[in-house]
N, C-alpha and C positions, 0 to 999 in steps of 0.2 A: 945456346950461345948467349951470352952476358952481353947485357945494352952497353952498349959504347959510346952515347949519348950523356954529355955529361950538361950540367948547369950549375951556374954560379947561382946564390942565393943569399942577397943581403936581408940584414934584419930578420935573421931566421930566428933569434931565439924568440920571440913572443910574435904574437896580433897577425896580422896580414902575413908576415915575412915568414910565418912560421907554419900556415895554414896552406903557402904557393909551396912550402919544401914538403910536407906532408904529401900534396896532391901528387906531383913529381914522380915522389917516390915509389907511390902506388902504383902509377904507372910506366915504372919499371927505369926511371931515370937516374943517372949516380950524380951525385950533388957535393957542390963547395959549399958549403955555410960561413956567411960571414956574420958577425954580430958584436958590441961590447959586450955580453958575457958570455965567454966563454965556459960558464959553470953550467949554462943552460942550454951552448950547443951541445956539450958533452953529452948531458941527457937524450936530447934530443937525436943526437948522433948513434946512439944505442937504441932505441927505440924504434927508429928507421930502420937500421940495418937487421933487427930480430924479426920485425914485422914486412918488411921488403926486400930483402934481401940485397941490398943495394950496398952501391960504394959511398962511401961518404968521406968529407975532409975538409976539415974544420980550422977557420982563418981568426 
């Protein structure tokens, strides 16, 4: 069954903001990314979901 536990996540693309959606992910959470660039949630956004399987969705 697919977690259904979701979280928002500001400031995901770098530093702290990026390192709380990381952890998340791993454990098994589906995440909102919010960030001013979005060139670096995209990345990140791919990166999660190959490595976690997770939902992601990107603000």
């Amino acid at each position: 069954m697919k977690n259904s536990q979701w979280a928002l996540v500001t400031g995901a693309s770098a530093g702290v903001g990026r390192e709380i959606a990381v952890i998340l992910a791993s454990k098994g959470w589906n995440l909102v990314l919010a960030a001013r660039s979005e060139d670096k949630l995209s990345v990140l956004k791919e990166e999660l979901i190959s490595s976690y399987a997770v939902q992601i969705e990107v603000i």
